[in-house]
C-alpha positions in Angstrom: 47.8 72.3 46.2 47.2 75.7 48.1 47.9 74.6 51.0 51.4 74.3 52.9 52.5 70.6 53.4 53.2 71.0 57.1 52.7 74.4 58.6 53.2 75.5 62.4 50.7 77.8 63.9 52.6 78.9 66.8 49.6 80.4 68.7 47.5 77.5 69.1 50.9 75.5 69.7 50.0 73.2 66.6 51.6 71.8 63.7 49.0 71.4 60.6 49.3 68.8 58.0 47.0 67.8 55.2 45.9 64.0 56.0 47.5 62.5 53.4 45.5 59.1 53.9 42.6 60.9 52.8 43.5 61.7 49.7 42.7 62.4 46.7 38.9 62.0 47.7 39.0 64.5 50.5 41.6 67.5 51.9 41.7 67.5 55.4 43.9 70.0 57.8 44.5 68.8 61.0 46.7 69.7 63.6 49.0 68.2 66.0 49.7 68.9 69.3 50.7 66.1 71.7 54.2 64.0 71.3 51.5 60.6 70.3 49.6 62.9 67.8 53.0 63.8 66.1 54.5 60.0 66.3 51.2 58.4 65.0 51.0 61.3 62.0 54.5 59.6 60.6 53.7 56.4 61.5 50.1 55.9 59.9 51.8 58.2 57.2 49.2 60.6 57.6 52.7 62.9 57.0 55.0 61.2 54.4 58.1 61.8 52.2 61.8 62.2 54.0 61.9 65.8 53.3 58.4 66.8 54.8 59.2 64.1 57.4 62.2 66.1 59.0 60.1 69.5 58.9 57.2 68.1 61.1 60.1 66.4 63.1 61.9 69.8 63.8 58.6 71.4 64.0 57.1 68.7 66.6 60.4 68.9 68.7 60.2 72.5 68.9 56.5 72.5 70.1 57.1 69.9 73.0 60.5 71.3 74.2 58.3 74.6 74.4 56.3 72.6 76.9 59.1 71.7 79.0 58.7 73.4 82.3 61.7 74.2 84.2 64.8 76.5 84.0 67.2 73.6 84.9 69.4 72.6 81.9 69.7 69.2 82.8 66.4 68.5 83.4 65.0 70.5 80.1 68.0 68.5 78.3 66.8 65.0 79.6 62.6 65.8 78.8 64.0 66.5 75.2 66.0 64.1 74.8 63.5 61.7 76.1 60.8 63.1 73.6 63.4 63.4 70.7 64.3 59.1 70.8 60.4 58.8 70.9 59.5 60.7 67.7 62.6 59.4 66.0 61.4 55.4 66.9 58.4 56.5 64.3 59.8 55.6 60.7 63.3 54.1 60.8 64.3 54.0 57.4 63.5 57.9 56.4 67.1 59.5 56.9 65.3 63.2 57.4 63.8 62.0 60.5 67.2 61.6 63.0 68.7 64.1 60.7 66.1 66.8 61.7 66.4 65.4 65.1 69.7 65.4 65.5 70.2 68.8 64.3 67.7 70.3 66.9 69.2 68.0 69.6 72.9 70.2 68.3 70.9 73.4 69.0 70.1 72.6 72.9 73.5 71.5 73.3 75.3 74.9 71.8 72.5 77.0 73.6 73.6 75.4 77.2 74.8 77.7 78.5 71.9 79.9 77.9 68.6 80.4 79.6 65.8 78.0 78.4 63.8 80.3 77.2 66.3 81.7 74.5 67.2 78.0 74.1 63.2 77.3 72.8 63.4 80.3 70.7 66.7 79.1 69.2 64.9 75.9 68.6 62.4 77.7 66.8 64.4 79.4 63.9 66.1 76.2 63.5 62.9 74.2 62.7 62.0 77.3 60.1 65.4 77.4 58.6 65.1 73.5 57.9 62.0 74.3 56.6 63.0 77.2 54.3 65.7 75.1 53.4 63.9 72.7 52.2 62.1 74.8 49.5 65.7 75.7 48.3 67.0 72.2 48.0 64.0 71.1 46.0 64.3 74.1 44.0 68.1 73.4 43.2 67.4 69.7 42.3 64.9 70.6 40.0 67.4 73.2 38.5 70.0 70.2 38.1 67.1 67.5 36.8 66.0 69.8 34.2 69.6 70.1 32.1 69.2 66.4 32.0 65.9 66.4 29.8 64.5 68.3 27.3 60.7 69.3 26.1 58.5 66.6 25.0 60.1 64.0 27.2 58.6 60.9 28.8 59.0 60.7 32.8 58.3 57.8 35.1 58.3 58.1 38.4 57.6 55.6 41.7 55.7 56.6 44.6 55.3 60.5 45.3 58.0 62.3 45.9 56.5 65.4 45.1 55.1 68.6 46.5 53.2 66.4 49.4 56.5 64.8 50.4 58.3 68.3 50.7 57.8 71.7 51.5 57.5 72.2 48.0 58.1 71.4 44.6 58.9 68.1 46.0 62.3 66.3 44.8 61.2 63.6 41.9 58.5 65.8 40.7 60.7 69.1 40.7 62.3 69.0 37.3 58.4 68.8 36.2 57.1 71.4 38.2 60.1 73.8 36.6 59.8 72.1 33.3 56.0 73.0 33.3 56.7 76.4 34.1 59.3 76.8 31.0 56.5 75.0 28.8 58.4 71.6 28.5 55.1 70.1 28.2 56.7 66.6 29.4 54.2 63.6 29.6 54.6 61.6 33.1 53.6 57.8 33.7 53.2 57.5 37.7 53.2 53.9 38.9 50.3 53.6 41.1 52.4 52.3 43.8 50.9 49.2 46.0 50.0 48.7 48.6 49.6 52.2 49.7 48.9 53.4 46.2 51.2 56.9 46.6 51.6 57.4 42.8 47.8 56.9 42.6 46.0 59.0 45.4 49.0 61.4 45.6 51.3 62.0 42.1 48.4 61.5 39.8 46.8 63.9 42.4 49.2 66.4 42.2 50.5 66.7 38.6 47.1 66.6 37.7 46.2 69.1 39.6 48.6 71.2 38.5 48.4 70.7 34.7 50.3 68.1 34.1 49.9 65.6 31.3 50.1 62.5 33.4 49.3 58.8 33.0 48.8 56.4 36.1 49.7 53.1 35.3 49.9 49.8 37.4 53.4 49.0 39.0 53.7 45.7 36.8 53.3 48.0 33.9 56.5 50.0 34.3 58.2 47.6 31.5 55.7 48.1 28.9 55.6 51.8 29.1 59.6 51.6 28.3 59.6 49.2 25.5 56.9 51.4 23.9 59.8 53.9 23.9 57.1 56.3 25.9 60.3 56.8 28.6 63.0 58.8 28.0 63.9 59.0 31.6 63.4 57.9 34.7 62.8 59.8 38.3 62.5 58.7 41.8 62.8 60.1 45.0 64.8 58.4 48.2 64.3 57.6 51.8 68.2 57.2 52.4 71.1 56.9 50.5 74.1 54.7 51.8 77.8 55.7 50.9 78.4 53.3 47.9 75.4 54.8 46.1 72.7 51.9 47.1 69.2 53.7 47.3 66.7 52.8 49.9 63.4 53.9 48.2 59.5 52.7 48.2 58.9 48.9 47.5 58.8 48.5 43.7 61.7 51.1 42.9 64.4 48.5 42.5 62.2 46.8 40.0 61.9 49.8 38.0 65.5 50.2 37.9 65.9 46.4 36.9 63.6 47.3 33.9 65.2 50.5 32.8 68.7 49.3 32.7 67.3 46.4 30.5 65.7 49.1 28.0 68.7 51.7 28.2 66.8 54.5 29.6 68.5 56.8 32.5 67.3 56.4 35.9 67.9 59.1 38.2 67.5 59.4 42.1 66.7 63.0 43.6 68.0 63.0 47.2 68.4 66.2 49.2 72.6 65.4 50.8 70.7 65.7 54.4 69.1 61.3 52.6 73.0 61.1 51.8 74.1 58.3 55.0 77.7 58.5 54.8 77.7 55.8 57.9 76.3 53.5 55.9 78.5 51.7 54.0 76.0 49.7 51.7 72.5 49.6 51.0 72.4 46.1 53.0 73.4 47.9 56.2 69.7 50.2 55.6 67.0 48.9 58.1 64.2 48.2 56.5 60.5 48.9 57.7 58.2 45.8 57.6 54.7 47.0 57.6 50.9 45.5 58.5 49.9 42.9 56.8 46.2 44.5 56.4 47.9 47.0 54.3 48.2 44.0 51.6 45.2 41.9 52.3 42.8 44.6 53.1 43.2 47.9 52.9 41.5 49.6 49.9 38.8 46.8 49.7 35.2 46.8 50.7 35.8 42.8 51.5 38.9 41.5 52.7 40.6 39.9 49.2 43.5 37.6 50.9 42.6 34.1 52.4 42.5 34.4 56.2 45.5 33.4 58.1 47.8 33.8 54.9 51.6 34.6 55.2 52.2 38.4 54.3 55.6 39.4 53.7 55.5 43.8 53.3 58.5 45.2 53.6 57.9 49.4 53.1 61.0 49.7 51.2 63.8 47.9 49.0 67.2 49.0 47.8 68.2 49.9 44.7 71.9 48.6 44.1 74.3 51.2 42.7 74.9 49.8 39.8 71.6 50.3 38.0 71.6 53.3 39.2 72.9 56.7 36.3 73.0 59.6 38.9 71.8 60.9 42.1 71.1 64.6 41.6 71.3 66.7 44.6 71.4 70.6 45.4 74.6 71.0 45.0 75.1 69.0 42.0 74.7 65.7 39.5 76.7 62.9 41.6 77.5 59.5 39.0 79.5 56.8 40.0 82.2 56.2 40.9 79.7 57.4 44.3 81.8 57.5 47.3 84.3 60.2 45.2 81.5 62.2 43.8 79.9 62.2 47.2 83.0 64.0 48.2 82.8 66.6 45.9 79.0 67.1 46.4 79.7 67.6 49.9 82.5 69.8 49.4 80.7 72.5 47.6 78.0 72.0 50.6 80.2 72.8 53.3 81.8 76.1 51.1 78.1 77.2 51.5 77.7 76.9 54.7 81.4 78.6 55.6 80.5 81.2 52.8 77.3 81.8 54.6 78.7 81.7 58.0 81.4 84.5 56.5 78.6 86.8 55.5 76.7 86.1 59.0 79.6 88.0 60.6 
């Protein structure tokens, strides 16, 4: 866990990752250069997690707009834009993606009027700011997770929304991380997470790695673990989360909500507000990913384990409705339903930020 998740090293004009799809039996840097390179990195989820997403995003459109040759607005302005629609076609559903994307896209358009080289370099501090950023936001949600436990607690999480999903701390994982440093000594279940098995070559990886007292268990035995009264709360991160409070996270979470409404135990998202889709309605509005079928019948086994030719159905996501869900805890604060007012409010105190920090710019 020395290394950074996603790193740029501006002189060689790369963006390094660790291969998540090697984990946890081997840690492998490599670097991305070339507009394919980035794309296939998100899309084989060799990079993964919204928040880690939208850093190698920024990152990658910074490195390719830096390759644009020409001091023609227009022309710079089309290449980009061209290059920006092709990174964001990688993962649909992750909200960090056109959000990064988007935001870099605003920084060309500002900058117009100003030479293209100052326009790359503005590009530049924007992808480290979202970066830096980053690290804040997971700090702050940890901040706001932790007042709503206590030492000794039980913690399951879904999937990995941890320090390899962000630029650190991670979002899920971050009232653990501060919870281990205050000597909560809190002991985590991490559902191994199928097909891709995130909570078992990545969480397990991680929190182990870090000291953590944690369990990996099988996604089917989420139930168990609560009626054992081994839970005291639940944490998951999120991919995108629609106006009404619906939660677009990795297949299985809406299950695990299901079981710990059933068992009365408190199950909280952790989504930076950049996951907060306020165009969305409702969670049935969120475009879901549908992914290989190998993933399913084959990946992880020496022999293929599915009858050939069978029907495969595997969808990379599901929604959690709003209803099972107790809070959404965010940077700038614990949002609980009614969600479309406290959404407001969250909101709010984010914009005062950013007009308090615009104030102390000038």
């Amino acid at each position: 866990m020395e290394y950074e998740t996603v790193e740029l090293d501006e002189k060689d004009n790369s963006i390094v990752i660790i291969d998540q799809t090697l984990l946890p039996r081997k840690t492998e840097l490599i670097r991305l250069r070339t507009a394919q390179e980035i794309w296939d990195a998100i899309y084989l989820l060799k990079v993964r997690g919204a928040p880690a997403i939208g850093v190698t995003a920024a990152f990658g459109i910074y490195l390719l707009a830096k390759g644009i040759e020409t001091e023609d607005y227009d022309i710079f302005y089309k290449e980009f834009a061209r290059q920006k629609d092709y990174l964001n076609s990688s993962r649909p559903t992750a909200v960090n993606l056109s959000w990064a994307l988007r935001r870099m896209e605003n920084i060309c358009v500002k900058n117009q009027e100003k030479r293209i080289g100052e326009i790359k370099e503005a590009l530049k501090e924007e992808a480290f700011a979202i970066k830096e950023e980053d690290t804040w936001v997971c700090r702050m949600i940890g901040e706001y997770g932790l007042s709503l436990l206590k030492p000794g607690d039980g913690i399951l999480t879904h999937c990995n929304a941890g320090q390899l999903a962000t630029s650190k701390y991670g979002t899920a994982t971050a009232p653990i991380y501060l919870g281990q440093e205050k000597g909560y000594h809190f002991r985590v279940f991490a559902d191994e997470t199928r097909p891709l098995l995130q909570g078992a070559r990545l969480t397990a990886y991680e929190l182990s790695s870090s000291g953590v007292d944690v369990t990996l268990i099988c996604d089917n035995m989420s139930a168990m673990v609560m009626k054992n009264g081994w839970i005291n709360a639940v944490f998951v991160g999120c991919d995108r989360v629609a106006a009404n409070g619906d939660t677009a996270n990795k297949i299985g979470t809406s299950l695990v909500a299901v079981a710990a409404k059933r068992y009365n135990i408190p199950f909280y998202v952790c989504a930076p507000t950049s996951t907060i889709d306020r165009d969305t309605e409702t969670g049935s509005q969120i475009h879901i990913e549908e992914r290989p079928a190998e993933e399913v019948t084959e990946m992880w086994y020496k022999e293929r384990m599915a009858p050939e030719g069978i029907k495969v159905y595997n969808p990379a996501f599901d929604v959690t409705d709003h209803d099972l869900i107790t809070a959404v805890i965010t940077e700038f604060g614990i949002a609980r339903a009614p969600f479309e007012i406290s959404f407001q409010e969250i909101f709010k105190r984010k914009e005062e930020k950013r007009r308090g920090a615009e104030k102390e710019a000038d």
